[in-house]
MARNUVO-656527 format. One record per residue (C-alpha): residue number from 1; chain; x, y, z. Coordinates in steps of 0.2 Angstrom, whole numbers, padded with zeros to 4 digits, always signed. Example, Ala and Ser with C-alpha at 12.3 -4.5 7.8 and 13.67 -1.06 7.14 Angstrom:
% residues 2
<nr 1	kette A	X +0062	Y -0022	Z +0039>
<nr 2	kette A	X +0068	Y -0005	Z +0036>
This chain:
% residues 220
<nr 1	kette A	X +0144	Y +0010	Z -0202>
<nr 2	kette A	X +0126	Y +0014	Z -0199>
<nr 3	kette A	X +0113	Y +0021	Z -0207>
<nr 4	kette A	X +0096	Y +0028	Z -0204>
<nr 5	kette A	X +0082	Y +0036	Z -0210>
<nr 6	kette A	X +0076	Y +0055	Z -0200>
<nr 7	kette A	X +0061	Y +0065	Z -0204>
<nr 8	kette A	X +0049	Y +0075	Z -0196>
<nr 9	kette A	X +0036	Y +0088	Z -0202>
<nr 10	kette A	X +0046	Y +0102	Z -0192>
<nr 11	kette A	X +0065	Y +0107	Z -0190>
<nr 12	kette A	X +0074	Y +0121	Z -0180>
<nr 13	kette A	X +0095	Y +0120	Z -0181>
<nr 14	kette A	X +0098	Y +0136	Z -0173>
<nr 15	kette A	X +0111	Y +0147	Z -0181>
<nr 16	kette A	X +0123	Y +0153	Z -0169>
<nr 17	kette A	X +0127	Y +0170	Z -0173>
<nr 18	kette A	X +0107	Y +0175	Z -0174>
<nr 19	kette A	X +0103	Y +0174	Z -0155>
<nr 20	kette A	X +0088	Y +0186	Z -0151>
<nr 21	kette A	X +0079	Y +0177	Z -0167>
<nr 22	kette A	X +0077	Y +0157	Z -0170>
<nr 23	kette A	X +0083	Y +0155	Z -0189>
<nr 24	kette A	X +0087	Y +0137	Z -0195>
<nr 25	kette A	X +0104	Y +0131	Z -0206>
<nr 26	kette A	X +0097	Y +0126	Z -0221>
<nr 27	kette A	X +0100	Y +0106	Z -0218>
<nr 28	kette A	X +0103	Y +0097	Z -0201>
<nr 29	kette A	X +0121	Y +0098	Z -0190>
<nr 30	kette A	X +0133	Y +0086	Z -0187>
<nr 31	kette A	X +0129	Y +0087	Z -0166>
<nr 32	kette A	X +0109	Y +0088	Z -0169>
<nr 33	kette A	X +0113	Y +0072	Z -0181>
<nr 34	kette A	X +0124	Y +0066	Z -0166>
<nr 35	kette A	X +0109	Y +0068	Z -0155>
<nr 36	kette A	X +0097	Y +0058	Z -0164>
<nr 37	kette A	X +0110	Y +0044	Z -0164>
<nr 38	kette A	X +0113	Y +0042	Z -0145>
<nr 39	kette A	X +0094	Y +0044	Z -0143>
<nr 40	kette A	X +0094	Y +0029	Z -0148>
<nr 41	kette A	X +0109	Y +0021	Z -0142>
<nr 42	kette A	X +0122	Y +0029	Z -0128>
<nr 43	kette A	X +0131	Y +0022	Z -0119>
<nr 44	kette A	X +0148	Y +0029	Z -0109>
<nr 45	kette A	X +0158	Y +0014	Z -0120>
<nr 46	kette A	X +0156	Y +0022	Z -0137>
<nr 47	kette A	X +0155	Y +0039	Z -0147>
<nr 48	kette A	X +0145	Y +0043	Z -0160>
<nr 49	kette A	X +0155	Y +0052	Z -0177>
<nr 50	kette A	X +0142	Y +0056	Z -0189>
<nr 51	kette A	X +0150	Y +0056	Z -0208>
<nr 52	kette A	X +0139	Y +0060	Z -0220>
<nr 53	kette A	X +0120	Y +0067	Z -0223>
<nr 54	kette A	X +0111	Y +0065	Z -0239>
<nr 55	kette A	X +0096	Y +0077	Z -0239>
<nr 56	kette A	X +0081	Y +0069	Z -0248>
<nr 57	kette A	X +0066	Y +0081	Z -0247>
<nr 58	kette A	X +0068	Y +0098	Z -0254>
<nr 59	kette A	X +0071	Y +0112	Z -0242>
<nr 60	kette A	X +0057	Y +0122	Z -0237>
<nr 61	kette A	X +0054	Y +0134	Z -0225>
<nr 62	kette A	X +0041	Y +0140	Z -0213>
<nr 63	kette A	X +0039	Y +0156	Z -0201>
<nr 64	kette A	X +0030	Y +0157	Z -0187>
<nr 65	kette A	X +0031	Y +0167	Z -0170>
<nr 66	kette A	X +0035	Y +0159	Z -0152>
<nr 67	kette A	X +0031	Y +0164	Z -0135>
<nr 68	kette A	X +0048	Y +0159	Z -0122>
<nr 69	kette A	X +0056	Y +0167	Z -0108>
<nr 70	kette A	X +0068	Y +0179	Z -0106>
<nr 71	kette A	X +0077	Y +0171	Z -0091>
<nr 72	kette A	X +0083	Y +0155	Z -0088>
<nr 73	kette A	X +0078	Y +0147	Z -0070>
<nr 74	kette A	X +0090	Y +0151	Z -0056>
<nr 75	kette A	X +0101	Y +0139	Z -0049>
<nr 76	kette A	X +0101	Y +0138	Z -0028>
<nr 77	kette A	X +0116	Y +0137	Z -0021>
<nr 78	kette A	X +0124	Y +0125	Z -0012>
<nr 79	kette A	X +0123	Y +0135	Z +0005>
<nr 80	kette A	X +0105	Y +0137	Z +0002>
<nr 81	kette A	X +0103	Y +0118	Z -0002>
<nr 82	kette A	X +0113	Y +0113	Z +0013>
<nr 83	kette A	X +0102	Y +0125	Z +0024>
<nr 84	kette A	X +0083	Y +0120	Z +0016>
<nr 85	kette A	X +0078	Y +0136	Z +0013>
<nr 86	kette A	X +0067	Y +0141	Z +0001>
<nr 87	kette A	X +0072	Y +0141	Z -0020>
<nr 88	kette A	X +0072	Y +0154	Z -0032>
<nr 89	kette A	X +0059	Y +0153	Z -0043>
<nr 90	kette A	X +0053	Y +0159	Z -0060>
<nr 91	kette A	X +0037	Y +0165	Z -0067>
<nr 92	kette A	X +0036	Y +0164	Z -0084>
<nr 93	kette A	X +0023	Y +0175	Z -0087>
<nr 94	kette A	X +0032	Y +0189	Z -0080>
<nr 95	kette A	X +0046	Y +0185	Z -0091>
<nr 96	kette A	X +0039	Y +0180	Z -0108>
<nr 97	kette A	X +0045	Y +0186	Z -0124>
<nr 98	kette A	X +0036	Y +0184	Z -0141>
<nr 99	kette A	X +0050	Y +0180	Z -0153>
<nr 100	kette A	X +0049	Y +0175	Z -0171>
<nr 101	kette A	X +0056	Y +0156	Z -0180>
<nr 102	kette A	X +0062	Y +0154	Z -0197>
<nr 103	kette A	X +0060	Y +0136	Z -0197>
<nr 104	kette A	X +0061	Y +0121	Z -0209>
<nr 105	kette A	X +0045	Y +0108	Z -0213>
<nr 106	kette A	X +0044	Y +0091	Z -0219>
<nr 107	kette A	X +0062	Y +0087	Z -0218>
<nr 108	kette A	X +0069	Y +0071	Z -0222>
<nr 109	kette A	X +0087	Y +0064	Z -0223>
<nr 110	kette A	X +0099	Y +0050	Z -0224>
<nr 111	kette A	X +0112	Y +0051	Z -0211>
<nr 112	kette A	X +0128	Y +0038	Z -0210>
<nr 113	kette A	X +0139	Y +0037	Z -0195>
<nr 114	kette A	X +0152	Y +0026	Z -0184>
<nr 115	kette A	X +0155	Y +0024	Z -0167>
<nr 116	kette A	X +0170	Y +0022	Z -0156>
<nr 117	kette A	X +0177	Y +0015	Z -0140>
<nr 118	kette A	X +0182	Y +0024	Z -0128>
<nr 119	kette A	X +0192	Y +0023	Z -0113>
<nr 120	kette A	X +0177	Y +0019	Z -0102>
<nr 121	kette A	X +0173	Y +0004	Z -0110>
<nr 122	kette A	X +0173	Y -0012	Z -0100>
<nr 123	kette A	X +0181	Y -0031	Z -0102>
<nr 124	kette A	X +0165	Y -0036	Z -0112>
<nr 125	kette A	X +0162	Y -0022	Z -0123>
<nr 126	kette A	X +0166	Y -0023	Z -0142>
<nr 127	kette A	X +0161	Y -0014	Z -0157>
<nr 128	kette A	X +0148	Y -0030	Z -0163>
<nr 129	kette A	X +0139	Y -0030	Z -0147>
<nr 130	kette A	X +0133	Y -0011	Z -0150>
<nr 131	kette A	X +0132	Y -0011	Z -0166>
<nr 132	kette A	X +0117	Y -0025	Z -0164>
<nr 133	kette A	X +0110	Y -0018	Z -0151>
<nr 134	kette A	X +0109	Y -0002	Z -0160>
<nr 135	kette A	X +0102	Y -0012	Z -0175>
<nr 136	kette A	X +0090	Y -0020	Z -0167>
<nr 137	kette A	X +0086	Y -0003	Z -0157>
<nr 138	kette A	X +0081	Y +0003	Z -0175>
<nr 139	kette A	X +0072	Y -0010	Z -0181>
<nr 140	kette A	X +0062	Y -0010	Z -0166>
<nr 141	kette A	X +0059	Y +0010	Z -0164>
<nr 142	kette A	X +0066	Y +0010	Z -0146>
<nr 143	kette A	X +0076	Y +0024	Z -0140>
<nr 144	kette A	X +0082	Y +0031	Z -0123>
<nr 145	kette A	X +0072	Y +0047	Z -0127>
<nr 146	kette A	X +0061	Y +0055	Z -0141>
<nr 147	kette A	X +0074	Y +0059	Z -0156>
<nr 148	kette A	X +0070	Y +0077	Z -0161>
<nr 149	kette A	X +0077	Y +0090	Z -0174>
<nr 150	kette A	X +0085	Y +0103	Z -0166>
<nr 151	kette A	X +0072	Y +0105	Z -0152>
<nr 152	kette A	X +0064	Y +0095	Z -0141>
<nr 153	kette A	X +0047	Y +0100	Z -0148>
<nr 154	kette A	X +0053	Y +0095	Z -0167>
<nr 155	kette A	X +0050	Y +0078	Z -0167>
<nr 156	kette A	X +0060	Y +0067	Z -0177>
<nr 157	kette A	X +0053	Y +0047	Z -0186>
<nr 158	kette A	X +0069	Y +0035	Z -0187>
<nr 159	kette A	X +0068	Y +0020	Z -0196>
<nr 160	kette A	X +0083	Y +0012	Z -0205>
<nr 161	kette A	X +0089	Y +0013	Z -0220>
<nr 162	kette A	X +0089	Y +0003	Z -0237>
<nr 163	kette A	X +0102	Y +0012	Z -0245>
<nr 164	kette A	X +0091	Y +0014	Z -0259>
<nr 165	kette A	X +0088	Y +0034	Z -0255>
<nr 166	kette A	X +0090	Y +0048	Z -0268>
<nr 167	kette A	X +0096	Y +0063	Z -0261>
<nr 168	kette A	X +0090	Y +0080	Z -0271>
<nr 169	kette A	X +0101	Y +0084	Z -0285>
<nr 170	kette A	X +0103	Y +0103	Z -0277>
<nr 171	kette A	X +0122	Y +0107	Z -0274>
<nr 172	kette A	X +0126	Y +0124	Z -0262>
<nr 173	kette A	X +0139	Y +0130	Z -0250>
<nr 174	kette A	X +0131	Y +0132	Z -0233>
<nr 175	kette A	X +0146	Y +0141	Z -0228>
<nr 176	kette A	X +0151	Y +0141	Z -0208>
<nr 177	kette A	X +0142	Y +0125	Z -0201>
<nr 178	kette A	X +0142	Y +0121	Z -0180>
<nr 179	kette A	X +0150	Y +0104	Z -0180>
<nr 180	kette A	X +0149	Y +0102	Z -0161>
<nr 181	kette A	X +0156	Y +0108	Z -0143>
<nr 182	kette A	X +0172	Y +0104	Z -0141>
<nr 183	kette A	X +0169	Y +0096	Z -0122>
<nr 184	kette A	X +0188	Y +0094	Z -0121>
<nr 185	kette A	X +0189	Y +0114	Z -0119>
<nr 186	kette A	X +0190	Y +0121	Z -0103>
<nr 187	kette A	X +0179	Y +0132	Z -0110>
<nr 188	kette A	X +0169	Y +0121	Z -0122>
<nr 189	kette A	X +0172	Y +0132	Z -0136>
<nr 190	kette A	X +0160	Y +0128	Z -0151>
<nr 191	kette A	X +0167	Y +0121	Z -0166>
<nr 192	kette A	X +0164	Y +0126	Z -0183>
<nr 193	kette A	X +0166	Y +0120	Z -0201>
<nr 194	kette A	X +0165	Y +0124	Z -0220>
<nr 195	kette A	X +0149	Y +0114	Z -0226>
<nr 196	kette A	X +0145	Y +0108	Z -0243>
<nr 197	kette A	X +0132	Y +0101	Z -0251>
<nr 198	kette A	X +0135	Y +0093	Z -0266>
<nr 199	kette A	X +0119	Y +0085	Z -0276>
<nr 200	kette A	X +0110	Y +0084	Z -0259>
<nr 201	kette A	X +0128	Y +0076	Z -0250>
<nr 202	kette A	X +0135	Y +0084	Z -0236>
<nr 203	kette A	X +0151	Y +0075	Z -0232>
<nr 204	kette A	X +0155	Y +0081	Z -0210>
<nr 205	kette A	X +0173	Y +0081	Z -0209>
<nr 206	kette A	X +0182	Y +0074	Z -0192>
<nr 207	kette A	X +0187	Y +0081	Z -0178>
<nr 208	kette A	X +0205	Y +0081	Z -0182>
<nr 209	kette A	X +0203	Y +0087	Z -0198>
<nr 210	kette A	X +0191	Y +0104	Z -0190>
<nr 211	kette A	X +0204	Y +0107	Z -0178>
<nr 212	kette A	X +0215	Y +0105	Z -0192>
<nr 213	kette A	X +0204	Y +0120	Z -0201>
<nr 214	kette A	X +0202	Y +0131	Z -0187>
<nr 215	kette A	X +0222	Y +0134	Z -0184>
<nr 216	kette A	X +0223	Y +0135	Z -0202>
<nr 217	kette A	X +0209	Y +0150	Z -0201>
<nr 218	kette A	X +0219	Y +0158	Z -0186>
<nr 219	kette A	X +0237	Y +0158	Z -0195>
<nr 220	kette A	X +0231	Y +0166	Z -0209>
């Protein structure tokens, strides 16, 4: 089991359901949590599980406006790749939108999660060779990229833990929570789950057990 230490002075875990306007969940996800995991350490050998996160500053939020584009960058095609003709481009001036973010500030939390093999590790890869190299990882501040929180222009501090945290004594429900994409979808449906916070704890169910919850939700 690992444990680590993620904060920074700004935080955006976009909600879902609220797509025109950026408006953060009150605590960090699951697959934002994920992220900041396999910033540090991925490889195709192991996936990361996150299993609990303990909130340790108090929540505060923070509003401000953002200028982003209307249109994502068109793809080329194939033909017109094959062919070397010229891209489509996008001007972002023409297409910018002022839209406002209901952020969080000066976030700090505890997160505690496993890894697995999987089915593309190789004859030498066991579970003590990563887990040092991820400890080590820590200890040293290396990561693959920047760990952020939520987006790439939240940046996120990671140092390890002591185990010695206290997590705020505030207890809510956060009600419906994204856990993470389910990749083994055709359609990569987003999953979803009912999150707790309990004295500052948030315990993140599996993946068995939110499939488990979503079939029960559709039976009823």
């Amino acid at each position: 089991m690992a444990k680590i230490i993620v904060s920074g002075p700004l935080a955006i875990f976009s909600r879902p359901e609220l797509k025109v306007e950026r408006v953060s969940y009150p605590v960090i996800t699951p697959s934002a949590a994920r992220g900041v995991f396999e910033a540090i350490l991925w490889k195709p050998a192991i996936r990361w599980n996150v299993h609990r996160i303990a909130v340790l500053n108090e929540i505060q939020w923070t509003a401000f406006r953002r200028n982003e584009v209307s249109k994502r960058a068109p793809e080329p095609s194939m033909a017109l790749v094959d062919s070397g003709g010229t891209a489509p481009v996008l001007f972002a001036d023409s297409e910018r939108a002022q839209r406002n973010t209901v952020a969080l500030r000066e976030v700090k939390y505890e997160i505690e999660a496993s890894f697995e093999m999987t089915s593309r590790a190789g004859k030498g890869d066991n579970p003590a060779k990563f887990a040092d190299m991820f400890r080590r990882r820590v200890e040293g501040g290396q990561h693959f990229h920047q760990p952020y929180l939520g987006c790439r222009e939240c940046v996120a501090d990671v140092e390890p833990s002591d185990g010695k945290q206290t997590p705020i004594g505030q207890s809510q429900d956060l009600g419906l929570m994204l856990f993470d994409i389910d990749y083994a979808s055709d359609k990569k449906k987003p999953l979803f789950f009912d999150a707790v916070m309990k004295n500052g704890v948030i315990e993140v169910p599996s993946y068995q057990q939110i499939k488990s919850q979503q079939k029960a939700r559709k039976a009823k």
